[in-house]
C-alpha positions, 0 to 999 in steps of 0.5 A: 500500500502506498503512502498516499493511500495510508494517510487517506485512510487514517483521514477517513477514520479521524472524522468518523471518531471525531463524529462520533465524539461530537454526537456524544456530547450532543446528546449528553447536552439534551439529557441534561437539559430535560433534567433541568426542566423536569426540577423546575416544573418540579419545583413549582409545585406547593411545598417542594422548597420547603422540603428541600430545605428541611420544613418538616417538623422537628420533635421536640419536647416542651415544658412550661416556665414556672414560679418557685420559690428559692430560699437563700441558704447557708451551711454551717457547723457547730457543737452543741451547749447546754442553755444554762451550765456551772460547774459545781464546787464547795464554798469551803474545804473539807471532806466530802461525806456523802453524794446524793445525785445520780450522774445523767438524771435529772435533779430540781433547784435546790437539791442535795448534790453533796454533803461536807462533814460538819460536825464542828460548824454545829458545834459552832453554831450550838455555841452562837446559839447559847452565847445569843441566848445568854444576851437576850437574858441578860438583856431582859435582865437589864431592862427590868432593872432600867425600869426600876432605876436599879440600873442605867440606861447605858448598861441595857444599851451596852447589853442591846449591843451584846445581843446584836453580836451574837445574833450575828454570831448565829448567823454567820455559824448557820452560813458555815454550816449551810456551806457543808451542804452544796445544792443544786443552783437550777434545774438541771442534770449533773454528769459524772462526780469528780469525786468520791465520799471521804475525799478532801476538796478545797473551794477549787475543787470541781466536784461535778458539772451541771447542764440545764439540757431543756434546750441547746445553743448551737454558735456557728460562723456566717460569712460577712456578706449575709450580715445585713440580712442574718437577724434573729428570729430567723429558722435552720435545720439541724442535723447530727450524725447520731440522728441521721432520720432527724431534723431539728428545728433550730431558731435564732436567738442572737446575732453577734454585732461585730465581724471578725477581721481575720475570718471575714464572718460574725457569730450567730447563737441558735436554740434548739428545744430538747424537752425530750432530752435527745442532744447533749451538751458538745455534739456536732451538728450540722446546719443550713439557715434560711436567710430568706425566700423569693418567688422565682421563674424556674426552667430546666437547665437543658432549655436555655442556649449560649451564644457568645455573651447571650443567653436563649430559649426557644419559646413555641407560639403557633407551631413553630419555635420563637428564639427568645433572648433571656437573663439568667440568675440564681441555680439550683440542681436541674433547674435556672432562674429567668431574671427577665424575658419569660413569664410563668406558662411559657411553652419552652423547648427542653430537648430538641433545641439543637435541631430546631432553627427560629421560626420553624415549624415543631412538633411537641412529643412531651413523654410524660402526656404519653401522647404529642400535641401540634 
């Protein structure tokens, strides 16, 4: 074959794949031409836009904004103490002879605790009393013989003296005796005698403690920044490790006038009723005071979004999920305060809010009405 009709050859099969290619896309520009005007009548049709850019309805679930009422609280501790205490000593020294309490039951103002040997202040006072008895006869003496003018006037003043004396002789020897005797100052229960009959004590000698446990005093510490608003009157809750079913209602007795500048805190006293005799002088309890109350907005914490600096909620009004800019303030476990931008009986998103945009449109599925709502 010859050169000529080599390169004719390759000529003819040039244009017919060339042809071929042409066709190719031509046919491929008609399809897609059909495509685009299939969307667009497609697309005239009602709905179809909103489909394509997700207007379905988004499940959520919704609760209302509600009013509760928040106490401001603080923690604190402290021991317990009797409302009214004194340990017990004698008023002289001597040899304790007999003890008549039993530590841990309780004992009436005025009773016998213990008892000091005595035998020489009677016999003091048997003395003081026989010198008293002595005078007054001497002085009756007198003061006939003063009537009859036997004797001056100034002997019966001088004898009126002597029977002074010794009625203040009689006094003091019945107070040394009465010494011997150590009674109870209140009402209250004694602990454990320090003592035992036959030992010799002295004015310095603690013999026993006494405890007035009708009711208790709690002292604990509250920072400074509730100074203003702590006063008396004012209720806690106490509890204690011992009684771990049981609160005891503790009331404000007192509120210390100044704050401690290491500590940054004052003192508050509370009194605890113990009729019953449950506490003792010296437990640890543990307390939580009610500085005061205030009605608040309350939603859960998963209903509220941030976004930079702001805070929101989407509110449902219509079917559809509203944002809403809030304020937020005080928090409890679960729960937020709405300081402004919700009202009581809002609708509000709990979950969902992540798939929800504003203004579409929602479904509520609330699990707790066992049903959905529109």
């Amino acid at each position: 074959m010859s050169i000529v009709k080599q390169i004719l050859i390759l000529m003819v099969l040039s244009a017919v794949a060339y042809g071929g290619y042409a066709g190719y896309g031509h046919w491929k520009a008609g399809i897609a031409a059909t495509s685009t005007a299939a969307g667009n009548k497609a697309g005239s049709k009602p709905g179809a836009r909103n489909r394509r850019r997700g207007g379905r309805e988004t499940s959520v679930e919704t609760t209302k904004a509600e009013v509760r009422t928040l106490s401001r609280t603080v923690e604190a501790v402290g021991n317990t103490r009797a409302v009214r205490y004194v340990d017990i000593r004698s008023k002289a020294d001597g040899t304790i002879t007999e003890i008549r309490y039993s530590p841990g039951n309780r004992v009436e103002k005025g009773t016998v605790l213990f008892t000091l040997d005595d035998t020489i202040e009677k016999a003091d006072l048997a003395q003081a009393e026989a010198e008293l008895l002595k005078a007054d006869l001497a002085l009756k003496r007198g003061d006939k013989l003063s009537q009859s003018r036997i004797t001056a006037r100034a002997s019966v003043e001088e004898l009126q003296a002597a029977m002074s004396v010794a009625s203040a002789q009689v006094d003091r020897a019945r107070s040394r005796l009465s010494d011997r005797t150590i009674i109870a100052p209140f009402g209250g229960t004694p602990g454990f005698h320090a003592v035992d009959a036959g030992a010799r004590v002295t004015k310095d000698t603690v013999l026993t403690r006494l405890d007035d446990l009708s009711s208790v005093l709690l002292e604990f510490a509250v920072p400074e920044e509730y100074f203003a608003i702590a006063r008396v009157g004012l209720h806690a809750r106490a509890t204690t490790a011992a009684y771990p079913d049981r609160v005891f209602d503790a009331k404000i007795t007192l509120v210390d006038t100044r704050v401690d500048p290491i500590n940054r805190s004052f003192r508050v006293r509370a009194e605890i009723d113990n009729s019953d005799g449950a506490l003792p002088s010296g437990m640890f309890m543990q307390l939580t005071l009610e500085l005061d109350s205030q009605a608040m907005v309350m939603v859960p914490e998963a209903a509220v979004t941030v976004e930079g600096p702001d805070t929101h909620v989407f509110v449902i009004a219509d079917g559809k999920a509203m944002k809403r800019k809030v304020t937020i303030g005080a928090r409890e476990p679960g729960f937020v305060q709405i300081v402004e931008g919700l009202s009581e009986g809002d609708e509000i998103v709990t979950h969902g809010t992540s798939k929800v945009r504003p203004g579409s449109a929602v479904k509520v599925v609330n699990a707790e009405s066992g049903g959905s709502t529109q």
